[in-house]
C-alpha positions as CSV (number, residue, x, y, z in Angstrom):
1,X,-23.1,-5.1,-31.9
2,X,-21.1,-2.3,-31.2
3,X,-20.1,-4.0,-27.7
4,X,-19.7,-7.1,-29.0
5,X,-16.7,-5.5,-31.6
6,X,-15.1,-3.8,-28.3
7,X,-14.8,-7.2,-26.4
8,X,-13.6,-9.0,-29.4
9,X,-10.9,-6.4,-30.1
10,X,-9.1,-6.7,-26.6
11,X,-7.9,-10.6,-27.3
12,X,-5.0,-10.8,-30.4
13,X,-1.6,-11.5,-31.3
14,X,0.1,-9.5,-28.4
15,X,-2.7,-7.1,-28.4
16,X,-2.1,-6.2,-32.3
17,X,-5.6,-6.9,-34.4
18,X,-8.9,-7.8,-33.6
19,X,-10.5,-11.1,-31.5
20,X,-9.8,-14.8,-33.5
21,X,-12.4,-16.6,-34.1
22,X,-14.9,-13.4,-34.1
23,X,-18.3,-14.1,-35.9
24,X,-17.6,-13.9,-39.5
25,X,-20.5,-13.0,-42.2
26,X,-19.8,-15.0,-45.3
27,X,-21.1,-13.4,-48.7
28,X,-23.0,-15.5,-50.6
29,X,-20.9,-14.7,-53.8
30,X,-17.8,-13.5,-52.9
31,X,-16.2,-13.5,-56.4
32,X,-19.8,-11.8,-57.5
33,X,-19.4,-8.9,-55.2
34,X,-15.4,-8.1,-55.3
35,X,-16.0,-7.4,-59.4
36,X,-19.2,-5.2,-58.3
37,X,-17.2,-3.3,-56.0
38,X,-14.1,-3.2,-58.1
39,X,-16.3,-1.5,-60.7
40,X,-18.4,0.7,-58.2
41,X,-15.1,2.2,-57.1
42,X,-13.5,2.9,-61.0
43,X,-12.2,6.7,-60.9
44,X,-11.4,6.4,-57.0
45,X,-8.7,4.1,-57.0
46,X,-5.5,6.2,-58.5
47,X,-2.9,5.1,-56.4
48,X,-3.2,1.2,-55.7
49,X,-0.4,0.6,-58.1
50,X,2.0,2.5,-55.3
51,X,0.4,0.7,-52.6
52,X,1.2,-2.6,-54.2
53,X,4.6,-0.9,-55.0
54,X,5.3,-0.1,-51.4
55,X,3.9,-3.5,-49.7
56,X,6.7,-4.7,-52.1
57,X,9.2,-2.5,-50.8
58,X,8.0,-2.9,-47.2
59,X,8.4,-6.9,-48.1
60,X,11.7,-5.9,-49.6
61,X,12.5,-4.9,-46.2
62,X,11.7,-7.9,-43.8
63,X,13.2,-10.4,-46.4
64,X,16.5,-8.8,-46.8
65,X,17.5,-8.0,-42.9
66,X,17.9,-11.2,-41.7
67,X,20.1,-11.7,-44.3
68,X,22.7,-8.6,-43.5
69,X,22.4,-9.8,-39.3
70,X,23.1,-13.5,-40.7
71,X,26.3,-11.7,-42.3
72,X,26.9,-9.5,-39.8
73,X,27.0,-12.5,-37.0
74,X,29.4,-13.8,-39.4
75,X,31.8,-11.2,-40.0
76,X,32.2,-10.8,-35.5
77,X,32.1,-14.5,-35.8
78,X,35.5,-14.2,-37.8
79,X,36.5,-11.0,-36.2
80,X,36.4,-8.8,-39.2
81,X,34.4,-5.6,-39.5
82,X,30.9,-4.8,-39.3
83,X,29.7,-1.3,-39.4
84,X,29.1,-0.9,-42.8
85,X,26.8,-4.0,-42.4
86,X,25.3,-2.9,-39.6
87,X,24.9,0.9,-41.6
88,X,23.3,-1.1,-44.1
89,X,20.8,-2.7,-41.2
90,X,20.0,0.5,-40.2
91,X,19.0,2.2,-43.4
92,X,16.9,-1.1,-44.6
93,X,15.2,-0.3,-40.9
94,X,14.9,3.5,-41.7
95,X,13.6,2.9,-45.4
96,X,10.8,0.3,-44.1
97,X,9.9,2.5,-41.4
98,X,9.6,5.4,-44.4
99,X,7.3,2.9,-46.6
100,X,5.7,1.7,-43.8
101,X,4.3,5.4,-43.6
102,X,4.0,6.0,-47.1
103,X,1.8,2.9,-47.0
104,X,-0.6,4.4,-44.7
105,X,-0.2,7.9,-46.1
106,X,-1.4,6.7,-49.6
107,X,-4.4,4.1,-48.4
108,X,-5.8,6.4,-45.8
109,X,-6.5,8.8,-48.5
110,X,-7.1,6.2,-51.5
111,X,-9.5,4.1,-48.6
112,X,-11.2,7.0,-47.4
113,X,-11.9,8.2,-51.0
114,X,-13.6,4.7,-52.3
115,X,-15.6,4.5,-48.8
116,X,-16.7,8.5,-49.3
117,X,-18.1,7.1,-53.4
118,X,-19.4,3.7,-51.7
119,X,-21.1,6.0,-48.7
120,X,-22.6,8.7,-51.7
121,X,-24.1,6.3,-54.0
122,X,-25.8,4.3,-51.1
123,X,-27.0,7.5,-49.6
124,X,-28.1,9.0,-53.7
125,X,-29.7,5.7,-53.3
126,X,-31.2,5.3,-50.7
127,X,-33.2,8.6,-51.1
128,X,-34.8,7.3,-54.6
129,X,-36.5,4.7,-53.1
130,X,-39.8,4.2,-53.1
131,X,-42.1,4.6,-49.5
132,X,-42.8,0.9,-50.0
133,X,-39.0,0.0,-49.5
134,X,-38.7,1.6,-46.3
135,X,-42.0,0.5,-45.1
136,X,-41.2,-3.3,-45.6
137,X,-38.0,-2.5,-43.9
138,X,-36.9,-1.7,-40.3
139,X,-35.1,1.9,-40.0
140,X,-32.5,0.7,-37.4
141,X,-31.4,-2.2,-39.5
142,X,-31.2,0.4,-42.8
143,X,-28.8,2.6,-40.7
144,X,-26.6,-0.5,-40.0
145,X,-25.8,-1.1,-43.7
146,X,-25.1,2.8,-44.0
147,X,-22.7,3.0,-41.4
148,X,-21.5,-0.2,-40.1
149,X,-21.4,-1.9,-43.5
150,X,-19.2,0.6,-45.0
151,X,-17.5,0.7,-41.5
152,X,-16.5,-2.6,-41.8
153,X,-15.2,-1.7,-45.8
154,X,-13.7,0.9,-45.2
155,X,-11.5,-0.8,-42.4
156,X,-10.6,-4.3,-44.6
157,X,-9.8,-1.8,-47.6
158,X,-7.8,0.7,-45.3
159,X,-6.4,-1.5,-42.9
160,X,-6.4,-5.3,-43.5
161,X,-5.7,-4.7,-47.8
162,X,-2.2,-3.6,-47.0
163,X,-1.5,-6.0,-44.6
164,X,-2.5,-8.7,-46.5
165,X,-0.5,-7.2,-49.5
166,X,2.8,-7.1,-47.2
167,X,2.4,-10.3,-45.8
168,X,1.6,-12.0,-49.1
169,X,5.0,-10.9,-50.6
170,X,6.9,-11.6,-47.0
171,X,5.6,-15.1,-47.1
172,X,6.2,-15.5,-50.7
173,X,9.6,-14.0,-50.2
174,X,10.9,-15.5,-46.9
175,X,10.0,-19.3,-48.6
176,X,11.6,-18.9,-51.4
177,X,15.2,-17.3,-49.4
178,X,14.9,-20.4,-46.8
179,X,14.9,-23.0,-49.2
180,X,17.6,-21.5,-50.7
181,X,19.3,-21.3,-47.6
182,X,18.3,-24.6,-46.3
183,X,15.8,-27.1,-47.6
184,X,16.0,-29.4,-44.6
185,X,15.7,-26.2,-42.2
186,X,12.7,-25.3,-44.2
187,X,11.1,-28.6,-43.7
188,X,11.3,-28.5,-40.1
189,X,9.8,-24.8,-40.2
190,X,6.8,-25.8,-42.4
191,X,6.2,-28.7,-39.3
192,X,5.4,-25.5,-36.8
193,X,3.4,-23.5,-38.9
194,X,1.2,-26.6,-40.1
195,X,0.4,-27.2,-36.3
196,X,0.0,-23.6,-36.0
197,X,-2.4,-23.8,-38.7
198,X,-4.3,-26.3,-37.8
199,X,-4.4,-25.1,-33.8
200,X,-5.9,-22.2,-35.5
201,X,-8.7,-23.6,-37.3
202,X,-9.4,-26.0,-34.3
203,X,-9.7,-22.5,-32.0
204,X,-12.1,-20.5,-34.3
205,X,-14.5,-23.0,-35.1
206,X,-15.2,-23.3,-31.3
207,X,-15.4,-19.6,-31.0
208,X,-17.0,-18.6,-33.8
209,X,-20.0,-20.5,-33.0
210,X,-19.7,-19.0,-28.8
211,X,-19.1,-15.7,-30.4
212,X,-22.4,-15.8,-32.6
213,X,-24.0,-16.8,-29.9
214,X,-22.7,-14.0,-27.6
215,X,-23.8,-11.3,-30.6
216,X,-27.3,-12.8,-30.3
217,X,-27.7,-12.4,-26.7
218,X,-26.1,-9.2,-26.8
219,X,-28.8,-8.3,-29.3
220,X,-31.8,-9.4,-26.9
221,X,-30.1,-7.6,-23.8
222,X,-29.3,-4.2,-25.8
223,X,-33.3,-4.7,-26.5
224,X,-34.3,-5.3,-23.5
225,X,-32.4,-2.0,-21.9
226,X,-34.2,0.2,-25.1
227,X,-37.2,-1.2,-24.1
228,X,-37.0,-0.4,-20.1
229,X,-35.5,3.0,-20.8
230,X,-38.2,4.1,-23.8
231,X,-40.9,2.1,-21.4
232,X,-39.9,3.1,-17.9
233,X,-42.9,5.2,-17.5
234,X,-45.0,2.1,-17.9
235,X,-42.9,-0.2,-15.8
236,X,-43.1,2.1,-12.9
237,X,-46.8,2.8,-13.5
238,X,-47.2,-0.9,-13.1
239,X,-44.9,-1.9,-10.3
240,X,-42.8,-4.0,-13.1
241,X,-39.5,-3.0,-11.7
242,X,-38.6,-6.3,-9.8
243,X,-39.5,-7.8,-13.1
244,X,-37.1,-5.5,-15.3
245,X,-34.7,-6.4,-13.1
246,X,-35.3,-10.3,-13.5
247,X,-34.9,-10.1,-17.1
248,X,-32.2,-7.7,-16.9
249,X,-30.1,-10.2,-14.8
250,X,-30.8,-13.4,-16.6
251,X,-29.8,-12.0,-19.8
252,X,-26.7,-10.3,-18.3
253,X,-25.7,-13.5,-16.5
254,X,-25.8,-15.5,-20.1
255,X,-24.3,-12.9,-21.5
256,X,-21.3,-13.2,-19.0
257,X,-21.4,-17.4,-19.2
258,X,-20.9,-17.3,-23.1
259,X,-18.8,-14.2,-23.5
260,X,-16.2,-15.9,-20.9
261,X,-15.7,-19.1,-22.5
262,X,-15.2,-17.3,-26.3
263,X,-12.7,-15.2,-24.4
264,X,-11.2,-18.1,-22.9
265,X,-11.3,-20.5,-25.9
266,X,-9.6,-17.6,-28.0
267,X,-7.3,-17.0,-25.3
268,X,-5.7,-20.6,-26.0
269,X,-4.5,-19.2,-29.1
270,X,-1.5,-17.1,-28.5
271,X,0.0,-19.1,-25.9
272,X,-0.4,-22.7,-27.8
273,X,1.3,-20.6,-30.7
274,X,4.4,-19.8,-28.5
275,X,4.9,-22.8,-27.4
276,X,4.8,-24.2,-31.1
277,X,7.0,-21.7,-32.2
278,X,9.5,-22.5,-28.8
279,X,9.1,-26.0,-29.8
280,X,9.7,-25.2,-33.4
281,X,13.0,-22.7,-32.6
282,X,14.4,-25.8,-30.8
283,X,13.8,-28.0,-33.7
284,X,15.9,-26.0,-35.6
285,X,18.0,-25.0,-33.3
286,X,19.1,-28.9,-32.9
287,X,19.2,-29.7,-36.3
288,X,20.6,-26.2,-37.7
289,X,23.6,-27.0,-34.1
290,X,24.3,-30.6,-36.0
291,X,24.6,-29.3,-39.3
292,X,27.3,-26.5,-38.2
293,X,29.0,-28.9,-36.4
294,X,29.4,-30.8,-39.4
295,X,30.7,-27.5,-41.1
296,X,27.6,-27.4,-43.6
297,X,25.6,-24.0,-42.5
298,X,27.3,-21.2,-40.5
299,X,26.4,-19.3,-37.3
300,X,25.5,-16.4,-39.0
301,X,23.2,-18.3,-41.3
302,X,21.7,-20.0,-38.1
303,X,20.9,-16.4,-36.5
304,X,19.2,-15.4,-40.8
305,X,17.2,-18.6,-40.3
306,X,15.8,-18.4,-36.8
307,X,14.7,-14.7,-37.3
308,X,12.9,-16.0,-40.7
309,X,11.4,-18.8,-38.9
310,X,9.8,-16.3,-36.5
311,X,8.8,-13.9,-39.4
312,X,7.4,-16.9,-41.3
313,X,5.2,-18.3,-39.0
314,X,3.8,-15.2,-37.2
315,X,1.6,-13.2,-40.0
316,X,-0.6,-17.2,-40.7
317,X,-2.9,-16.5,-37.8
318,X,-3.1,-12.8,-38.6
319,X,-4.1,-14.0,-42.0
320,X,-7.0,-16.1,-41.0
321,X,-8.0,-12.9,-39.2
322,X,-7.7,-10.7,-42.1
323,X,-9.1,-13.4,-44.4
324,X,-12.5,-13.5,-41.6
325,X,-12.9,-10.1,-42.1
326,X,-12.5,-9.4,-45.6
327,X,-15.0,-11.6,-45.7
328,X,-17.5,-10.1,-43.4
329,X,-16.9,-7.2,-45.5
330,X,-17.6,-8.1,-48.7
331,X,-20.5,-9.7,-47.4
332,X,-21.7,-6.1,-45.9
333,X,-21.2,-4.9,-49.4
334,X,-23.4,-7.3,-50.9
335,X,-26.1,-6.0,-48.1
336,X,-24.6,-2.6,-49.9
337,X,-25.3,-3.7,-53.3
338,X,-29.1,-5.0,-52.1
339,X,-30.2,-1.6,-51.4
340,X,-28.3,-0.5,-54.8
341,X,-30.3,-2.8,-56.7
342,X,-33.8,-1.9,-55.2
343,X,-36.1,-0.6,-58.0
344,X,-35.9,3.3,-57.4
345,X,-39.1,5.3,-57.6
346,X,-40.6,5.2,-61.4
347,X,-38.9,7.8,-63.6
348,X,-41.0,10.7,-65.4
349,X,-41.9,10.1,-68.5
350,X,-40.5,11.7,-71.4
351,X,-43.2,14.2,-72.3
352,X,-43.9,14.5,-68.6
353,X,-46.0,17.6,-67.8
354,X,-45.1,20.6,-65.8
355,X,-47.1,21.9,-63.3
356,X,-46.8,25.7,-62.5
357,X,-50.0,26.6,-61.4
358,X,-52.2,23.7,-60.3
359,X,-55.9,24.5,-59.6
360,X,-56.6,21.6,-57.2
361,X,-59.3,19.6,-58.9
362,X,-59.1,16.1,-57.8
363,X,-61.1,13.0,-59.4
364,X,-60.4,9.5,-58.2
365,X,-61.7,7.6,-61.5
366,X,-61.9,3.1,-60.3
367,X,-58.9,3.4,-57.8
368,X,-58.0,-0.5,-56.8
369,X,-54.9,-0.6,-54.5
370,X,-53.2,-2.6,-52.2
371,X,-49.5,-2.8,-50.2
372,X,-49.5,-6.7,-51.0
373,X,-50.8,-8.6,-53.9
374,X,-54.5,-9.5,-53.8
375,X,-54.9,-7.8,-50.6
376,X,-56.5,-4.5,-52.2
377,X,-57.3,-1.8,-49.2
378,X,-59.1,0.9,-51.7
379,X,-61.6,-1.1,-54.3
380,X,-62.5,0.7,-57.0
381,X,-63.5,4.0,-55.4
382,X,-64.4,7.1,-57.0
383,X,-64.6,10.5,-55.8
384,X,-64.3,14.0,-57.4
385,X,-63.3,16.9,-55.6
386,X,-63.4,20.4,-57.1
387,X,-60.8,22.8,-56.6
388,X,-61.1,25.0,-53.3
389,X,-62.9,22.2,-51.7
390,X,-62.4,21.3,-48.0
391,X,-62.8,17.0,-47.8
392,X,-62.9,15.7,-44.3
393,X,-62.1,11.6,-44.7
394,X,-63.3,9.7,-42.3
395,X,-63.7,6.3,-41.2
396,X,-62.9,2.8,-38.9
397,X,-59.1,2.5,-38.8
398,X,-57.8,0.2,-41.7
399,X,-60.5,1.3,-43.9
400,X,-58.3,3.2,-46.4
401,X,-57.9,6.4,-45.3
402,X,-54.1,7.4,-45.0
403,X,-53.7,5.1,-47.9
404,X,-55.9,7.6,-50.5
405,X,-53.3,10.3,-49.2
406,X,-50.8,8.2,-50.1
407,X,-52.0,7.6,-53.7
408,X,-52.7,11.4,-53.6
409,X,-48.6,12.3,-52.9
410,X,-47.6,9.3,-55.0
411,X,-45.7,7.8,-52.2
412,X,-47.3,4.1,-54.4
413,X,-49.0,4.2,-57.7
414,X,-52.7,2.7,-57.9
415,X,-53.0,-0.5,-59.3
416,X,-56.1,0.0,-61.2
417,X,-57.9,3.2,-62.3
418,X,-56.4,6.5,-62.1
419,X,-56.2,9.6,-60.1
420,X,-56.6,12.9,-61.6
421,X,-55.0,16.5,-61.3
422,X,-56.7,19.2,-63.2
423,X,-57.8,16.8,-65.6
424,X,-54.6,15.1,-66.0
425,X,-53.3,11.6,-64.6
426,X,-50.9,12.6,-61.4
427,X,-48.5,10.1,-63.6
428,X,-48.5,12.4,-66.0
429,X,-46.7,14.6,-64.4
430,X,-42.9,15.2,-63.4
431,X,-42.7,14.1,-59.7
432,X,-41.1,16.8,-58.2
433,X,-43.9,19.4,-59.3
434,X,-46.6,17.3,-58.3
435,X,-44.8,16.3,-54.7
436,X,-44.5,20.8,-54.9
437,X,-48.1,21.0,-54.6
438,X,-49.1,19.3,-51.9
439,X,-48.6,20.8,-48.1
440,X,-48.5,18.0,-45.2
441,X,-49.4,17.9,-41.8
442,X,-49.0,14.8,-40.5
443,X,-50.3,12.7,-37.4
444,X,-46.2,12.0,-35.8
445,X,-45.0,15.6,-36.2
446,X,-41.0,15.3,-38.1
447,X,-38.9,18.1,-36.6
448,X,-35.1,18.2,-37.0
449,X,-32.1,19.0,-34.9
450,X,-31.9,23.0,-36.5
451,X,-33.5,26.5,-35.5
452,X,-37.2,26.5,-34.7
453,X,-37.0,29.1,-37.7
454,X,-35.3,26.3,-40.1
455,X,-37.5,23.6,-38.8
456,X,-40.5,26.4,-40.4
457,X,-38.3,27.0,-43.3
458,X,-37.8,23.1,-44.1
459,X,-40.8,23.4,-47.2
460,X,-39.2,26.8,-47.9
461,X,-35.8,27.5,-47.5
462,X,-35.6,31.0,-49.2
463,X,-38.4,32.5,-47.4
464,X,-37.4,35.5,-45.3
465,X,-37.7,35.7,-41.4
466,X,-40.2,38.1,-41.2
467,X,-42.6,35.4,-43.3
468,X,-41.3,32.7,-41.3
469,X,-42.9,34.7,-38.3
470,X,-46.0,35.3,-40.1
471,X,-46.7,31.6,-40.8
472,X,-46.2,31.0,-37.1
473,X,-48.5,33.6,-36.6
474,X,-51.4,32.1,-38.8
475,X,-50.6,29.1,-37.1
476,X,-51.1,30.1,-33.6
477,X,-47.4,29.0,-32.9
478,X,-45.9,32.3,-32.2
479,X,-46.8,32.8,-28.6
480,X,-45.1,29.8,-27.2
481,X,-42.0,30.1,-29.9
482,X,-41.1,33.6,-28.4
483,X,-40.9,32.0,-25.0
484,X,-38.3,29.7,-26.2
485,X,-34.6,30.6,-24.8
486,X,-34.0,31.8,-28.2
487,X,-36.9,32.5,-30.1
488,X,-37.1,31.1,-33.5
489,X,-32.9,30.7,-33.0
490,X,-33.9,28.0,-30.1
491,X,-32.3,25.2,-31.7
492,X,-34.6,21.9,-31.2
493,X,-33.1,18.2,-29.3
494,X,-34.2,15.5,-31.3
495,X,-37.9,15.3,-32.5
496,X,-38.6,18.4,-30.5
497,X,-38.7,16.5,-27.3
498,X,-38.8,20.0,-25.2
499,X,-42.2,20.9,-26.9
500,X,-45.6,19.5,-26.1
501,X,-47.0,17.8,-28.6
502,X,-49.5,20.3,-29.1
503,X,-46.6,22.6,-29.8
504,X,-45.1,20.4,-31.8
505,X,-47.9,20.1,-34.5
506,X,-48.3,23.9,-34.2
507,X,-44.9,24.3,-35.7
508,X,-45.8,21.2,-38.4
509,X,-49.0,23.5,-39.3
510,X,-46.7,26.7,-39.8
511,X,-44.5,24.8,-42.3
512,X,-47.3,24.3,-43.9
513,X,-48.7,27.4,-44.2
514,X,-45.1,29.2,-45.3
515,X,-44.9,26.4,-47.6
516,X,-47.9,27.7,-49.2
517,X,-48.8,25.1,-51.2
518,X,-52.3,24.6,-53.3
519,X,-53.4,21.5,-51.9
520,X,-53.5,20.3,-48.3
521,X,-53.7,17.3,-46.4
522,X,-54.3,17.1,-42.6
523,X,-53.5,13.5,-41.2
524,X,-55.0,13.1,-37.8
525,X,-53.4,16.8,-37.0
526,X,-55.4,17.0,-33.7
527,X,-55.0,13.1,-32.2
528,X,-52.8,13.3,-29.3
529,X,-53.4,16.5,-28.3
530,X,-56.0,18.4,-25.2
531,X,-59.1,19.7,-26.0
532,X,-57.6,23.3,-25.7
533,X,-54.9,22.7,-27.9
534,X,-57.2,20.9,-30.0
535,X,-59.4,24.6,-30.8
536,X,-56.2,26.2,-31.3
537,X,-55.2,23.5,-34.2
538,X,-58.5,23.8,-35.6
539,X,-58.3,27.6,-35.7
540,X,-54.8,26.9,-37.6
541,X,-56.6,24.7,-39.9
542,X,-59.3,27.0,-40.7
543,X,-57.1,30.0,-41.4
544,X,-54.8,27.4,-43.9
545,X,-57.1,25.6,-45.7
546,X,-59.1,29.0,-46.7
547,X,-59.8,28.5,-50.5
548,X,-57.5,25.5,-50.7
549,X,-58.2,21.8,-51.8
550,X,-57.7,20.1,-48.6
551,X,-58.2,16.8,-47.7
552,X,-57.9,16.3,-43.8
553,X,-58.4,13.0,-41.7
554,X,-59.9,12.9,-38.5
555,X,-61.2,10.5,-36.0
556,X,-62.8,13.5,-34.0
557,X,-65.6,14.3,-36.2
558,X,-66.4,17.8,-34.2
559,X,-63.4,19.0,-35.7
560,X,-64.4,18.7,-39.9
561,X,-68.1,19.7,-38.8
562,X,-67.6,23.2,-41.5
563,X,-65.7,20.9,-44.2
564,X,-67.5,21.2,-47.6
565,X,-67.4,17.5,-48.2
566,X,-67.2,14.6,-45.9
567,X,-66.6,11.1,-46.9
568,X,-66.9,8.0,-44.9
569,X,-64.5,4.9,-46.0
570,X,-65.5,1.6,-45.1
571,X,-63.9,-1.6,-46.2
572,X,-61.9,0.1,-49.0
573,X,-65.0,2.0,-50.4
574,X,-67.3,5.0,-50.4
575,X,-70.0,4.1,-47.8
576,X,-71.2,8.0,-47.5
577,X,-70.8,11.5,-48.7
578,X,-71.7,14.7,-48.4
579,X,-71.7,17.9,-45.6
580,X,-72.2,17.6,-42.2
581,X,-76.2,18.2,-42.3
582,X,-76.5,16.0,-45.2
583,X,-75.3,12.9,-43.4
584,X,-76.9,13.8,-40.6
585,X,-80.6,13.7,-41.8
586,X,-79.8,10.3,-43.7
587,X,-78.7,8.7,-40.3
588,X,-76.6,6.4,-41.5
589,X,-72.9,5.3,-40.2
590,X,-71.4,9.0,-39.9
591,X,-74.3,10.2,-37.8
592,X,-74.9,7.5,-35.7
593,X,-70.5,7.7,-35.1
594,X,-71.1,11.7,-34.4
595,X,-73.4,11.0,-31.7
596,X,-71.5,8.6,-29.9
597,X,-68.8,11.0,-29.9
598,X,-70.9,13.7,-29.1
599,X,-73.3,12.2,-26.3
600,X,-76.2,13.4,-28.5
C-alpha cells in the first residue's frame, strides 16, 4: 500500500501533487460522514474562520496581479511611468507570499489538532472493545484504519482543504474579472478548459481501474515476501527456493506490466494539457490580436487576459485530484466511524459490587456459550471449585477449554446460566476489580519493547525492584535474566525474540507472581517448551499457585498429576472429574489419554 502511494506520487502537474487517476475509495455516504466528522471535531476547530479569511486573501492576490501587469504593459505601452505599479506588483507578491505562510501556519496546527482528537477517540475506542471484536477482525487491517486512515485525513484536512479553499475563490474570482474584461475572450477560454476537463476524466477512468489493479497485486506480492521471510526456515528445509523464486518473479513481472501502463496512461495527462492550453493561448492570442487591431481591447489587457487564462485553467485537474482524495478520506473516516460505533464492552451496573478481597470460590451454575449463534462450544456445564483449589482442565482441542477461561476473565459473557464469584454473579461486579483478580499465564507469551524489569512490572507498576527480583526468583527466571547484557535494565526487541521461549514464559510466570493476584490461570504454560525447561515451569507453577484458586490447561497430563481437581471437557461438557488417582481407577477417557502419553 505504502508502495503503491510512493509510485503514484512521482507523476503530477510538474511534479506538484500526487498521481491522477490514483485508486480512489468512495464513501458510501459522503454527506453522512462530513456532518459526523464535523461534529466529532467541535472544540478543535478555532481558527477555520482565518483560514477561509486567508484562502481569500491569498485569492485576493492571484486575481488582482494580472490586473496591475495588464496596467503596467499599458503604461510602457504609452511611455508613461511604472514603478509605483510595479511597487504595487511587488507588495501584492510579498503579501501572498505572507498569507500563503499564514495559511500553512494556522492549518498545520488547526489539522494536526482535529487528527490528534480523531487519533484519541479511535484509540479510547478501540481499547473498550470487547475480545470478540478483535477476534472477528484481522490486527494488520485494524492498524491500517489507525494510522493510514487518519493519515489520509489528516493530509486532505491539512493539505488539499486549503487548496481547495484558494482555488474555489481564484476560480470564482478570475471568471467573474474575465467576463468583465472580455466576454468573447472568456468564451474561447471556457473551450480549453472543457477539453481539458474532459481529457481528464477520459485519463483517470483508464487509470483508476490499472491502478486498482496495481494495489491488488502489490497486495499479493507484499504477501508473498512476509510469507518467504517469516517462512524461510521452511522453504529451505524443503528445498522450496527455486519455487519462491517462481512466484516471486511472476508476481513482480505483473506487477511491472500493470504499474507501467498506469504510469504511462497518467503520463498522457500533463503533456495533452499543454498542448490544450498552447492551443488555447493561440486562440486567444488571434482573436484578442483582431480585436486590438480593431481598437477594442488593449495590449496591456491582452498580457491581464493570457496570464488569467493560464491561472484559470491550471488548478481544474488539481481539483479532480483533490476532489479523488477528499474522497478517499472521508471514506477512511467512515472505516473510522465503524470501529466508533462498535458496541464497547457492557458497562457496570449501577449497584455494581466492589471486590477488595476475593476468596476464590468459583461455581459454574448451566453455562451455555458460543462465539456464533447456535454454535454453543460449552452446554450447560457445571462445576464448583472452592477457594484454594488447584483445577487442571483438560481435554481434545476444541472441546471448550480456553473458552471456560474466557467466561472466567469475562473476555464474553455466557449466554445461558451463570458463573459465580464468592457467591456472587462475576456480572455483578465492576469489571476492573474482577479483571484485578485474576493472574494470567498464557500459551503465546506477550512481552513488550521495555526493561526486562517493566516487562515483570506490567501487572504491577508500583512494585519496587527488589520485589520485581523476588518474583523472578520464585519464578526460576532470575538465573538467565542476570546474564542478560543488562540485567533486568536489558531492554527486550519485539516479543522477546532474543529469549528462548522457555525464557520467555519464565518471565510471563514472574509477572504473575509479582502481580499477586488470588486467582490463577495457566493456559498451556508448558506447550512449546523442552522437557527441562518444562520441570523448571512446573516448579514455577507449584511455588505460584500455593493456596491459590488456579485453574491451569494442559495437554501434558504429567504436568497437573498433584492438581486437587482435574476435569476432562469433551464436546462442550463435563465427561470426568476428580484427582489424579480418582480417574485413574475409573479408567475412563483421562486414564486411558495418561497412558498413551505415559507409555504405561
Amino acid at each position: 500500500m505504502r508502495n503503491a502511494s510512493n509510485v503514484a506520487s512521482i507523476q503530477g502537474m510538474g511534479g506538484r501533487g500526487p498521481m491522477r487517476g490514483r485508486p480512489v475509495v468512495k464513501p458510501k455516504d459522503l454527506k453522512g460522514t462530513l456532518s459526523r466528522l464535523w461534529i466529532l471535531t467541535s472544540g478543535n476547530r478555532k481558527g477555520l474562520g482565518w483560514i477561509l479569511l486567508l484562502s481569500a486573501c491569498s485569492s485576493a492576490s492571484a486575481i488582482l496581479s494580472p490586473l496591475v501587469i495588464g496596467d503596467a504593459v499599458n503604461a510602457v505601452d504609452k511611455r508613461l511611468p511604472a514603478v509605483s505599479l510595479l511597487l504595487l506588483l511587488l507588495s501584492l507578491y510579498l503579501c501572498d507570499w505572507i498569507v500563503r505562510f499564514l495559511q500553512q501556519f494556522f492549518m498545520a496546527s488547526i489539522g494536526q489538532k482535529m487528527i490528534h482528537h480523531i487519533r484519541v477517540a479511535l484509540f479510547e475506542a478501540m481499547k473498550t472493545l470487547p475480545l470478540a471484536f478483535f477476534d472477528r477482525k484481522q490486527h494488520g487491517e485494524l492498524m491500517s484504519r489507525l494510522t493510514n486512515d487518519v493519515d489520509n485525513i489528516s493530509n486532505t484536512i491539512s493539505n488539499s482543504l486549503t487548496q481547495l479553499l484558494t482555488y474555489g475563490f481564484t476560480i470564482i474570482g478570475i471568471f467573474i474579472i474575465m467576463l468583465f474584461l472580455s466576454p468573447l475572450l472568456t468564451a474561447v477560454s471556457l473551450i480549453g478548459v472543457g477539453f481539458i476537463f474532459l481529457l481528464t476524466r477520459i485519463v483517470t477512468k483508464h487509470t483508476r481501474k490499472l491502478f486498482t489493479q496495481q494495489q491488488k497485486i502489490l497486495g499479493e506480492l507484499d504477501g508473498q515476501l512476509e510469507e518467504s521471510i517469516s517462512g524461510l526456515t521452511v522453504v529451505k528445509a524443503f528445498c522450496q527456493e527455486e519455487q519462491m523464486n517462481r512466484q516471486f518473479d511472476q508476481n513482480n513481472n505483473d506487477f511491472q506490466k500493470v504499474a507501467t501502463r498506469a504510469l504511462i496512461w497518467s503520463g498522457y495527462l500533463m503533456p495533452l494539457t499543454n498542448v490544450i492550453n498552447n492551443l488555447s493561448y493561440v486562440a486567444i492570442s488571434v482573436v484578442s490580436g483582431i480585436l486590438a487591431l480593431n481598437g477594442l481591447i488593449s495590449i496591456g489587457m491582452i498580457s491581464s487576459f493570457l496570464l488569467y487564462t493560464r491561472q484559470f485553467s491550471r488548478p481544474f485537474v488539481d481539483i479532480a485530484n483533490i476532489y479523488n482524495n477528499f474522497q478517499t478520506a472521508v471514506a477512511g473516516a467512515e472505516r473510522i466511524f465503524e470501529i466508533l460505533d462498535e458496541q464497547p464492552e457492557p458497562k457496570d451496573k449501577q449497584d455494581a459490587l466492589p471486590l477488595e478481597s476475593p476468596k476464590g470460590d468459583i461455581e459454574f451454575r448451566h453455562v451455555t456459550f458460543g462465539y456464533t449463534p447456535h454454535s454453543p462450544i460449552l452446554k450447560d456445564l457445571s462445576l464448583r471449585v472452592p477457594s484454594g483449589t488447584k483445577t487442571a482442565i483438560v481435554g481434545p482441542t476444541g472441546a471448550g477449554k480456553t473458552t471456560i477461561i474466557n467466561l472466567l476473565t469475562r473476555f464474553y459473557d455466557v449466554d445461558k446460566g451463570s458463573i459465580l464469584l464468592d457467591g456472587h454473579d462475576l456480572r455483578d461486579y465492576h469489571m476492573q476489580d474482577l479483571r484485578r483478580c485474576f493472574g494470567v499465564v498464557l500459551q503465546d507469551t506477550a512481552l513488550f519493547v521495555e526493561s526486562v524489569e517493566d516487562n515483570i512490572k506490567y501487572g504491577r507498576r508500583d512494585a519496587s525492584r527488589k520485589e520485581v527480583e523476588q518474583a523472578a526468583q520464585i519464578a526460576g527466571a532470575d538465573s538467565f535474566i542476570c546474564r542478560l547484557p543488562k540485567g533486568y535494565q536489558t531492554v527486550l526487541a519485539q516479543g522477546g525474540a532474543e529469549l528462548s521461549q522457555g525464557e520467555r514464559q519464565l518471565l510471563t510466570i514472574a509477572r504473575a507472581v509479582l502481580a499477586n493476584a488470588p486467582i490463577l490461570i495457566l493456559d498451556e504454560a508448558t506447550s512449546s517448551v523442552d522437557t527441562v525447561t518444562e520441570q523448571k515451569i512446573r516448579r514455577a507453577m507449584l511455588a505460584i499457585t500455593e493456596g491459590r484458586t488456579s485453574f491451569i490447561i494442559a495437554h501434558r497430563l504429567s504436568t497437573i498429576r498433584d492438581s486437587d481437581l482435574i476435569v476432562l471437557i469433551e464436546d462442550g461438557k463435563i465427561a470426568e472429574q476428580g484427582t489424579h488417582e480418582e480417574l485413574m481407577k475409573l479408567g475412563g477417557r483421562y486414564a486411558s489419554m495418561y497412558l498413551t502419553q505415559t507409555d504405561s
